[in-house]
C-alpha positions, 0 to 999 in steps of 0.5 A, a space after each residue: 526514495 525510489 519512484 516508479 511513475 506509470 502514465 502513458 502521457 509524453 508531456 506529463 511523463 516528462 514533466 513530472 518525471 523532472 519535478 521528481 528528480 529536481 526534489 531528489 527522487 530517483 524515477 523508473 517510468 513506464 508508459 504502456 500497461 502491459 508492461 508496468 508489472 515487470 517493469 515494477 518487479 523490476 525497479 521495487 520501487 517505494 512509491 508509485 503514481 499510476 495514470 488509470 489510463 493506460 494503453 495495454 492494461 488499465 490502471 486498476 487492472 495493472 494495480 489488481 494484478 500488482 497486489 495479487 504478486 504480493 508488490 505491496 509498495 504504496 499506490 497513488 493513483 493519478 488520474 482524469 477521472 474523478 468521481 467518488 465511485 472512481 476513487 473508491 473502486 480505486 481504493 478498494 482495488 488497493 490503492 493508498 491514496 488518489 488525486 485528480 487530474 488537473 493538480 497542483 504539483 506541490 501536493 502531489 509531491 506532498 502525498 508521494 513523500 507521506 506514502 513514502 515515509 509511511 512505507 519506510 516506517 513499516 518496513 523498518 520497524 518491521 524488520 527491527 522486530 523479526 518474524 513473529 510466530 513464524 511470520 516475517 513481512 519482505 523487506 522489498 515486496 512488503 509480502 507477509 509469509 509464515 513459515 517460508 509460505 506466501 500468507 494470501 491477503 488482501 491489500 488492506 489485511 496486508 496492510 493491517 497485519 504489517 502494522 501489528 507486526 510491527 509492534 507485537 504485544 503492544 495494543 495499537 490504536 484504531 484510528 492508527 491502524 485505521 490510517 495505516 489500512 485506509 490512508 486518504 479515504 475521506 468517503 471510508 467509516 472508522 467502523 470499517 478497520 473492524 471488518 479488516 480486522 475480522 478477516 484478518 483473524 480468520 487468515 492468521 488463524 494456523 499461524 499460532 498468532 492471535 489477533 485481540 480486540 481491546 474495547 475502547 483502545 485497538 488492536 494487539 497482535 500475541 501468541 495463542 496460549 
């Protein structure tokens, strides 16, 4: 697994970026915010954990800018600060998952494993299936395109419309998909996959594809009659 660490710490970055290698891991790192996104582009990682804050750029600055280039890797956040609002303003910035400073290590590296085998999944089911009425998903980005064009989406449609892609025809769970879009977000209704899954619809309106809601079962992903 490839992990870009993003923190701006001397010491920590050192220390985390040895516990990483020691479990196997290959680590890029980056210290200054100004320079994580190219420095992203540049690694593709398969995870990365990102400090909030950061001299140059903040976190969830460099974040937001991440998911709007279409670098879909998975996001744990890393941080001092702690409170709800943070975490959810993180999650809703397009983070997958958030641990507050002071953590044990052994957890942390739990969550980045997860992240990782979760993202290694989508892409290569992903890839297995092809593109689907026109859309494929990039294998290294995890960018979804239609017809060579860049769909424009949100990190949690993104991550919905993935998910579906990867199974077309075949009705996935709620609380599946709700995983998938919401990994780690405790304070995040059920209920909330739906709004998701009605944006969702609205974006891949022109592709041909159609997005049904089986009552009491999920969600499918079929060509429009």
């Amino acid at each position: 697994m490839k992990l870009l660490l993003i923190e701006d710490d001397p010491a920590m970055l050192l220390s985390l970026t040895r516990s990483f290698e020691r479990r196997g891991l290959q680590v890029a790192t980056c210290s200054d915010g100004a320079l994580a996104i190219g420095r992203w582009q540049a690694c593709l990682p398969d995870v990365v954990v990102l400090d909030l804050s950061l001299p140059g750029l903040d976190g969830l600055e460099v974040l937001a800018q991440a998911r709007k280039a279409g670098l879909a890797a998975p996001v744990l956040i890393l941080t001092a600060r702690g409170t709800v609002g943070d975490r959810i303003l993180g999650l809703n910035v397009g983070a997958d998952d958030y641990l507050p400073k002071p953590f044990d290590l052994d957890e942390l590296m739990a969550r980045v494993q997860a992240l990782g085998r979760r993202a290694g999944a989508a892409v290569k089911t992903g890839a297995s299936n092809g593109a689907f009425c026109g859309m494929r998903v990039d294998a290294d980005s995890g960018a979804v395109y239609h017809d060579a064009v860049l769909l424009e989406l949100t990190p949690r449609e993104g991550a919905l419309l993935r998910a579906l892609l990867a199974r077309p025809g075949t009705a996935m769970a709620k609380e599946r998909l709700f995983d998938l879009v919401f990994p780690g977000a405790a304070e995040v209704q059920l209920e909330a996959i739906e709004v998701v899954a009605y944006r969702l619809r609205k974006r891949i309106a022109h592709t041909g594809a159609q997005l049904v809601t089986l009552r009491g079962l999920g969600y499918l992903l079929k060509a429009q009659a």
